[in-house]
C-alpha positions in Angstrom: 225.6 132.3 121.6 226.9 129.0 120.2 225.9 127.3 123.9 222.1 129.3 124.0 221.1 127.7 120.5 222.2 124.0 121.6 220.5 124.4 125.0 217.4 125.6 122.8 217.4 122.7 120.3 218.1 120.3 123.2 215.1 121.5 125.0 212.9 121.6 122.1 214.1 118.1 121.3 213.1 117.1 125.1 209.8 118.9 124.9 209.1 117.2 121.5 210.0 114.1 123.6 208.6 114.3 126.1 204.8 115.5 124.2 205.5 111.8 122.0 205.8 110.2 125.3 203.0 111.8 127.2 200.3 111.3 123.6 201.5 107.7 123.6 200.8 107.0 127.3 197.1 108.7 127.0 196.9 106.3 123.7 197.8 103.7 125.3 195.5 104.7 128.9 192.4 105.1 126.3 193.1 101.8 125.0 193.0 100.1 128.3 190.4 102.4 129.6 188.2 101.1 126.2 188.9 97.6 126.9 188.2 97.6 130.5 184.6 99.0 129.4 184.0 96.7 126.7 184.4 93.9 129.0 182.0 95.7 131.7 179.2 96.1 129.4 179.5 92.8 127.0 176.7 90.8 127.6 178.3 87.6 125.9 179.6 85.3 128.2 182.1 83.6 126.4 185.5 85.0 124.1 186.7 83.6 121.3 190.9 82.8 122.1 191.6 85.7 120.1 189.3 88.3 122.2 190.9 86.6 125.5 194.5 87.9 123.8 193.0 91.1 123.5 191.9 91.9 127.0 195.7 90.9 128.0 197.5 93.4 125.9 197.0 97.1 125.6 197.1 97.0 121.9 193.0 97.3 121.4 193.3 98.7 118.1 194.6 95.4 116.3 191.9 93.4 117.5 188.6 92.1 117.1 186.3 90.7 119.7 184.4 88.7 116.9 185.5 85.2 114.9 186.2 85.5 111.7 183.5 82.6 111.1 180.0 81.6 111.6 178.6 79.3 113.9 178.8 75.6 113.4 175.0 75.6 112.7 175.9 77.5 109.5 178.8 75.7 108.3 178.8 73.6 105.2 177.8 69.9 106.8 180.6 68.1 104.6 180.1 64.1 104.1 183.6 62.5 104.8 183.8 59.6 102.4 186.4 56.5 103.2 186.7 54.6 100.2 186.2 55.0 96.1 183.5 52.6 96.0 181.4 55.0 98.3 182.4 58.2 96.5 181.5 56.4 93.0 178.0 55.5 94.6 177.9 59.3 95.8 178.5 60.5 92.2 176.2 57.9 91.1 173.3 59.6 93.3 174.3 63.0 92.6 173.7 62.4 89.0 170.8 60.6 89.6 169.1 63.3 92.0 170.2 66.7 89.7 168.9 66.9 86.1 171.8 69.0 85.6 175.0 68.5 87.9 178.5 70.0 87.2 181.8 69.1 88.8 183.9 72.0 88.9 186.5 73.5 91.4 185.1 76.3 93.2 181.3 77.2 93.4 179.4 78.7 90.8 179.4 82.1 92.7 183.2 81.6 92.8 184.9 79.2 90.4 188.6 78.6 91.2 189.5 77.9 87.5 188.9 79.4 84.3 188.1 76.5 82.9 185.3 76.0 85.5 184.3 79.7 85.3 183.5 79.2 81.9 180.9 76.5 82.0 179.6 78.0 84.7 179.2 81.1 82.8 178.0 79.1 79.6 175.1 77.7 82.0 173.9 80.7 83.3 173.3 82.3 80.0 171.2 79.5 79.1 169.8 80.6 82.1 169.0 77.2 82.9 169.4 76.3 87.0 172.0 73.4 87.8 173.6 71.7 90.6 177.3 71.6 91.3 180.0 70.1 94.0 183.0 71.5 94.4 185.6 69.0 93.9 188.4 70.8 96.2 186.5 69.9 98.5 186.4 66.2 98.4 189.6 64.7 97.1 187.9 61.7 96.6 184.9 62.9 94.4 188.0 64.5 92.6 189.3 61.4 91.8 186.1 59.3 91.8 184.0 61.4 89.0 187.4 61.2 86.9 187.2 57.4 87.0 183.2 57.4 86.8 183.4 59.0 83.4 186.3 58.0 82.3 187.5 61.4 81.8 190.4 63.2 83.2 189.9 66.7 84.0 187.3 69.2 85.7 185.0 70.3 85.4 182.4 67.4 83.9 179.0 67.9 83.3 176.3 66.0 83.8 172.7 66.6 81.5 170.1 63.8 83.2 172.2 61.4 83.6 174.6 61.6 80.9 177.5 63.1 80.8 178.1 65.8 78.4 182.2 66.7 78.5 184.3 68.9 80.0 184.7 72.7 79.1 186.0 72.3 75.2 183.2 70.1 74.7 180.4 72.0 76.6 181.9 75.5 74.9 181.8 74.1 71.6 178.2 72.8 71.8 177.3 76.0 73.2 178.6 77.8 70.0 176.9 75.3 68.0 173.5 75.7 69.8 173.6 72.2 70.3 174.1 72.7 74.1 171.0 74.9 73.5 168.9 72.5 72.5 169.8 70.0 74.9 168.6 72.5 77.5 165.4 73.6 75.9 164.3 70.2 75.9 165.3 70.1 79.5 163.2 73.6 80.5 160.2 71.9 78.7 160.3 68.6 81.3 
């Protein structure tokens, strides 16, 4: 009897076995079987490196056949700039061509500080439209708009030409209504 039961539970383990092994080869079939089509019917010429890895290995599930980006076309075109003097002039123009212009880290839509979130947040319910750069992105205007207004942290807003402060100072005149009426005289031009 003792000899029956383990023949039983080893061929119950080997059936178990052996139904893992034969779900993971039809898996693993349907994955290849999937890819294989995928590459008969794509009408796009050329993969992305990460697509070419996919058609190599049978793992289809893990990938995708897109890029995780957009085309060049779409990307941000992004000014390299060599030299203080020429980020200073950039400022200069930026300040110059924006009524309202706000250095902050991030984009308005998504400020990487709370500091910057805030006058962003101060700005839109003045509902009053503004231009920003994001200083992450150019080390140099980083440094450049600190030395421009001699001020040393970000963000720094501009109000036609002047600059107005950082996010104390812009918080504080908007509790005041002074930042208020800077604006409303701004919404008249």
């Amino acid at each position: 009897t003792h000899r029956t039961e383990s023949h039983t539970r080893n061929t119950a383990h080997t059936d178990i076995t052996t139904v893992c092994l034969t779900q993971s080869e039809s898996r693993e079939k349907q994955n290849k079987t999937m890819a294989s089509a995928l590459l008969r019917t794509a009408t796009r010429t050329s993969f992305t490196p990460l697509a070419r890895v996919a058609t190599a290995s049978s793992s289809f599930s893990r990938v995708s056949f897109f890029s995780s980006g957009s085309h060049d076309d779409f990307a941000p075109k992004r000014k390299s700039i060599e030299n203080d003097d020429e980020a200073l002039k950039m400022i200069q123009e930026h300040i110059d061509s924006n009524k309202i212009m706000l250095y902050m880290k991030g984009n308005p839509s998504q400020p990487m500080c709370g500091f910057s979130a805030r006058v962003v947040q101060i700005l839109q319910n003045e509902g009053i439209d503004f231009s920003s750069v994001n200083v992450l992105d150019y080390p140099q205007i980083r440094e450049g708009v600190k030395k421009f207004s001699e001020w040393p942290t970000i963000p720094q807003l501009y109000i036609n030409g002047e600059f107005i402060g950082g996010c104390d100072i812009v918080t504080s005149m908007h509790e005041s209504g002074e930042l208020a009426e800077i604006l409303g005289e701004e919404k008249k031009e």
